[in-house]
Residue, then its C-alpha position, 0 to 999 in steps of 0.5 A: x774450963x766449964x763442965x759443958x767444955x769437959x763434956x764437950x772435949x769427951x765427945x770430941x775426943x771420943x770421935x777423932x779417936x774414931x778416924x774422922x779427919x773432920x773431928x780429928x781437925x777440930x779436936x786439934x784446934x781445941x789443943x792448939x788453943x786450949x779450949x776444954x784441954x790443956x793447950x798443947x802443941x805435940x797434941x794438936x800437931x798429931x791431930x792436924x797431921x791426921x786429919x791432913x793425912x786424910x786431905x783436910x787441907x786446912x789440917x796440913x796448914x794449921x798442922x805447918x803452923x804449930x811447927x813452926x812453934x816447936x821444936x825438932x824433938x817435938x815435931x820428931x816425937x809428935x810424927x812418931x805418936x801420929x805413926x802409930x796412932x791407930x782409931x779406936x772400934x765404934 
């Protein structure tokens, strides 16, 4: 990972924690990747699944896809973080 990449996920992170399903869906693909985070797929299924929540579509779609990854416990434990997920004040 480059600096620009860790400066980047800061960002990024910094704005879905603000609730905008867009940043929320882009933060997602980076865990799902990998790209500036550690690829992780409980993380990006919260983020996909709040994004979609807000009606990106492609957040339910991808979010679908990294289920059919894990396992129930995950998807159980990922559903409860995104639950009590709340956006963090400007």
């Amino acid at each position: 990972m480059t600096k620009n990449q860790s400066t980047d996920a800061k960002k990024l992170i910094q704005q879905a924690s603000q609730g905008g399903a867009v940043d929320q869906y882009n933060f997602a693909l980076r865990y799902a990747t990998g790209e500036g985070v550690p690829q992780d797929d409980v993380q990006a299924h919260m983020w996909f699944n709040l994004a979609a929540v807000q009606g990106h579509t492609n957040g339910a779609t991808n979010r679908d896809l990294v289920a059919g990854k894990m396992s129930p416990q995950q998807i159980e434990r990922t559903q409860l973080l995104a639950r009590n997920w709340k956006p963090k004040k400007k």
